[in-house]
N, C-alpha and C positions, 0 to 999 in steps of 0.2 A: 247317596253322593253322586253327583254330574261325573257322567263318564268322561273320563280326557279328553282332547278335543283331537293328541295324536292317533288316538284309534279309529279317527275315521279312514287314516290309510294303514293297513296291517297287511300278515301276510299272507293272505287271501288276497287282496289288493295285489299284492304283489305276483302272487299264480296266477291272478284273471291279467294281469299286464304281460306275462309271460308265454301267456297260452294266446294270445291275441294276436302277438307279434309272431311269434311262429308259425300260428294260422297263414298270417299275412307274406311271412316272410321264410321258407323251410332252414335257407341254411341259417337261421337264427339257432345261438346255442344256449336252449334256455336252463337247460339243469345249471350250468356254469352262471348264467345270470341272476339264479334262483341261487344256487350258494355265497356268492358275492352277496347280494343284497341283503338276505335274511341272517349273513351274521351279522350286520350292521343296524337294524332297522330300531330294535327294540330300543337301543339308547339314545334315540333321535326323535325329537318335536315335531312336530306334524309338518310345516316347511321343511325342515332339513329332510324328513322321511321323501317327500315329493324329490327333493334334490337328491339323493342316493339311487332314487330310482333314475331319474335324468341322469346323474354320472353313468352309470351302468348300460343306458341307452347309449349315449357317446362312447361306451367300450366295444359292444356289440354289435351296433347299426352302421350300414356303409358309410363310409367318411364320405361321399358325396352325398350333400345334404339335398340335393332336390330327390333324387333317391328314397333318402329316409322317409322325407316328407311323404313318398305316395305309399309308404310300409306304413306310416303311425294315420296317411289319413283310412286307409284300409283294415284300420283296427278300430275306427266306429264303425256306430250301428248303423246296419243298413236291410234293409226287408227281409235279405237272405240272411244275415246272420245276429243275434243281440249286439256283437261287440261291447266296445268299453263306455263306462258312462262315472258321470257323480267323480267323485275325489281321486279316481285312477288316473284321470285328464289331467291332475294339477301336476307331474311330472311331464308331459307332453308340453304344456305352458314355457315352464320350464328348459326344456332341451330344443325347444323353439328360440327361445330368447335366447340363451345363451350361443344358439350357433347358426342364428335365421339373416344375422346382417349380412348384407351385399344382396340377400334374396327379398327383398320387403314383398313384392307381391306375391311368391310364395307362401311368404309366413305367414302373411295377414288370409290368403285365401283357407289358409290349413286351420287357422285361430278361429276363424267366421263359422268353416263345415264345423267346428268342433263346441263353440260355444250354444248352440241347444243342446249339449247332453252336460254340460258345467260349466266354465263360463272361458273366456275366452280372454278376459281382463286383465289377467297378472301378464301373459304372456306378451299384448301387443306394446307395452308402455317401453320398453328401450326402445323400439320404431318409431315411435312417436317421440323420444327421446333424441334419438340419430337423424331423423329424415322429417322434422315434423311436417314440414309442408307437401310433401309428397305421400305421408303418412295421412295423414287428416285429409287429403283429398279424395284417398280412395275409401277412407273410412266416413267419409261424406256421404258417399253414395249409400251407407248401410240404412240410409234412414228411410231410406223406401220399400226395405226388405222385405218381403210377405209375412215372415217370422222373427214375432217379439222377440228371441230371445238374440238373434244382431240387430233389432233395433237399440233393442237397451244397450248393446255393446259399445254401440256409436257414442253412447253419454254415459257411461259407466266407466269402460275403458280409456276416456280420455279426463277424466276426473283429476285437476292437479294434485289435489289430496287424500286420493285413493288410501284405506285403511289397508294394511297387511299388506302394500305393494310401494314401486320404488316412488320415491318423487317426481314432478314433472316439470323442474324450475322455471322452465319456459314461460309455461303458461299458469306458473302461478305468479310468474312477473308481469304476462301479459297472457291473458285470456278473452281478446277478441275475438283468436282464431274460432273458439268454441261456439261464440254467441249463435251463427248461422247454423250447428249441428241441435241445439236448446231449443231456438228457435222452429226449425223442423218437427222437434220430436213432444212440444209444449202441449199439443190437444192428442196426443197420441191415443190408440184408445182401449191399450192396454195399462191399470195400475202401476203395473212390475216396470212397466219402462218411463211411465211419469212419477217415478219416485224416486227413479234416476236421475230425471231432469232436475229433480227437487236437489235433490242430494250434491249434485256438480256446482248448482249455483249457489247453494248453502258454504258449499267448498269457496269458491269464489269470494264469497260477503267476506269470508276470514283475511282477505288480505283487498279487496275492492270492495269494500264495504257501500261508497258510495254507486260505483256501477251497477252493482243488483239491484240498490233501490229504486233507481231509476226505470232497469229492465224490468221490475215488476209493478211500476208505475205505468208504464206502455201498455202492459199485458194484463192490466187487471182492466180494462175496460171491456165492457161488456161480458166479460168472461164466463162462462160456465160454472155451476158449481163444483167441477174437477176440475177446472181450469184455478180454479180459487183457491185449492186444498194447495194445489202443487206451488203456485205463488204464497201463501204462507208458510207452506212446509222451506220453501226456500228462505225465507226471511228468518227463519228461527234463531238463528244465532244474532242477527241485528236487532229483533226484537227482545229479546236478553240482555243486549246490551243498552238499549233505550236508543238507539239508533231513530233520531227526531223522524226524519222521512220515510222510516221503516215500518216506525209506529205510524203516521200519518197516512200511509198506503191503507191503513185496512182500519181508519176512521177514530184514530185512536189520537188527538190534538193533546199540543201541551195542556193541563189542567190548571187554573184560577183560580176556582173559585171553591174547590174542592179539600176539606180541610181531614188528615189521617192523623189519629189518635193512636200511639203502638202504647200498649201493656204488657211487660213481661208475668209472669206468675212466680219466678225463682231469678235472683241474682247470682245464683253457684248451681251450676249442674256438676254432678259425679258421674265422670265416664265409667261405663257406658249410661248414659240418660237422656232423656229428654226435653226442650224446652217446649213448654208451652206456652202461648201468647195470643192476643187479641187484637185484630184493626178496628178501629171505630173510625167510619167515614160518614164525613157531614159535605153533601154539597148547599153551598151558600149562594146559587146562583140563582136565576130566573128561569136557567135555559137545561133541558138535561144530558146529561153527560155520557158517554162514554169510555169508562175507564177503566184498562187492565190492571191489575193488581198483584206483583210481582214480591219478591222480597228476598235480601240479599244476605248468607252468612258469612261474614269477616270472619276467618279461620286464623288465630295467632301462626306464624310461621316460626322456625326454629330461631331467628336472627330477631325475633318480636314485634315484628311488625306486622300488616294487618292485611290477606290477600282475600278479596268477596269473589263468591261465587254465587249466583245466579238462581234462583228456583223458582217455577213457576204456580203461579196461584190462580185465579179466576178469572173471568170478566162481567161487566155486566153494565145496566143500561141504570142512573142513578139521576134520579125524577128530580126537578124543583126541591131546593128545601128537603128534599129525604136524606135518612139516614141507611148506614146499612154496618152490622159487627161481623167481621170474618175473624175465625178461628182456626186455629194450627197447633199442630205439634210437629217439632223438626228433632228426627232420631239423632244421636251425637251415638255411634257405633263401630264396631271395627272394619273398615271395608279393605279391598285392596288398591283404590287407587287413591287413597288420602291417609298420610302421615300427622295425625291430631297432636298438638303440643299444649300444656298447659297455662294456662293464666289469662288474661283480658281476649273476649273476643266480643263481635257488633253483628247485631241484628236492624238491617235498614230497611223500610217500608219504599217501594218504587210505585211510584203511580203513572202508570203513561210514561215509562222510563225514567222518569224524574225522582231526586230523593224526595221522601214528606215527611220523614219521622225515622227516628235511629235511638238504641238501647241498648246497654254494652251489660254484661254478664261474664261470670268467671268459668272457665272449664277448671275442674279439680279431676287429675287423674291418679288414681295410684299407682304408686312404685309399679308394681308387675305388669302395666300397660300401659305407662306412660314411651310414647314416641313410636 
């Protein structure tokens, strides 16, 4: 069994944050911070764990915050000593945000020295929340950093839909400010920070669907082949969707001529099961084709109506007149982020985004697993 993902701060974590700060700081009282924290720690999630350590830092640390800040930035590593690193920092993130406004460059210079030993991402987003333009100008400048891990920060940290961190409704209303930081950091020549790039503008497509296809209409000329990954890894969500221009970026046109046969093998699956089925594609054309080959499951919803989700299947390059059968099996099992409910559900064939063929089947669940 997967170890919890709260143990990656425990109380060992919590001794190495104790003993850091008193290194740095003597009248820090660490037995008293050390009893505070560790009666609380064990019945807390891995955020809330970071947040007790943070409350505890606001009990103990000078209530002058530029202060604190040269106590927590002297508690990384530095030649002379290991200092703190990895998942100790997500409480510093933490007690930065919550008490760094009025200091933005402050906080943002404490976030920067700190994000190569963890990342620096949860902490900088209320400043860019509070002060975006003033925020994003100095966090502009990250994208010439010597070291990837504030390049990435530059387009990680400003992500409107960053996972596990707050929103950024700004710029997920408007996200031009971002283009000139993407932009910057597009041919970058670290992975770790064009996955970032990928990932911001992927975030983007979810509500500017049309402005990424375009941005990656620009940017796919002449491109590199890592120039390439990163523009379709950005498109992934529009591609999903059949997003016409999305598809068309990376040679994928509406289909004509191109005719999809879907075959189920069972019209009743018994959860937990599986369906099996079959594409047969004829193209009927002169000319050949290139076409993705996607296909959607309509999950019945509690109210019975029919929500499709997206999965992806092949591609491939289909001659004059050729044919080609793709084959699948889709598990129907118990996961944690899907509530399965019994009776009619649709399986639809996507070609180049488009529907070609659709085949409805029953899910049968019983009593002790149904919902």
């Amino acid at each position: 069994m997967a170890e919890p993902l709260k143990h990656l701060i425990g109380p060992q974590t919590v001794r190495d944050t104790a003993n850091a700060v008193a290194r740095a700081w003597p009248p820090f009282d660490r037995d008293r911070f050390l009893a505070e924290v560790l009666a609380e720690i064990d019945a807390l999630e891995l955020m809330q764990r970071g947040q007790c350590i943070a409350d505890a830092l606001t009990r103990h640390l000078p209530k002058d915050f530029t202060k604190a800040v040269t106590i927590l930035q002297d508690c990384l590593p530095k030649p002379e000593h290991p200092g703190l690193n990895g998942w100790a920092l997500l409480s510093f993130n933490q007690y930065v945000a919550a008490h760094g406004r009025g200091h933005l460059e402050v906080s943002l210079n404490l976030l920067k020295s700190l994000t190569p030993h963890f990342t620096g991402e949860f902490g900088i987003r209320p400043f860019i929340a509070d002060e975006q333009d003033k925020a994003l100008a100095i966090i502009s400048r990250w994208v010439d950093d010597p070291n990837h891990h504030v390049r990435r920060l530059a387009s990680e940290g400003t992500r409107p839909r960053l996972p596990w961190a707050m929103r950024l409704p700004a710029l997920v209303k408007d996200p031009a400010p971002l283009l000139p930081i993407l932009e910057a950091l597009i041919d970058d020549g670290e992975d770790y920070v064009r996955r970032s790039v990928a990932n911001s503008l992927n975030d983007i497509a979810k509500d500017h669907p049309d402005l990424v296809a375009d941005f990656v209409e620009r940017h796919r000329q002449q491109a590199t082949k890592e120039r390439l990954w990163l523009l379709k890894h950005a498109s992934r969500t529009l591609v999903k969707k059949g997003h016409a221009k999305a598809l068309a970026n990376f040679g994928y046109a509406p289909v004509r001529d191109v005719t999809a046969t879907l075959a189920v093998s069972q019209t009743e699956i018994v959860f937990p099961g599986e369906l099996t089925f079959s594409i047969h594609l004829e193209n009927g054309s002169e000319n050949s084709v290139s076409v993705l080959i996607d296909y959607a499951i309509h999950h019945q919803k509690k109210d019975g109506s029919l929500s499709p989700k997206v999965f992806k299947g092949k591609s491939l390059q289909l001659a004059p007149g050729a044919t080609h059968i793709v084959e699948r099996r889709h598990a129907f099992r118990p996961i944690t982020t899907r509530v399965y409910h019994p009776g009619r559900h649709r399986i639809e064939v996507l070609l180049n985004g488009a529907s070609a063929a659709v085949a409805d089947f029953l899910l049968a669940m019983p009593e002790k697993t149904a919902g």
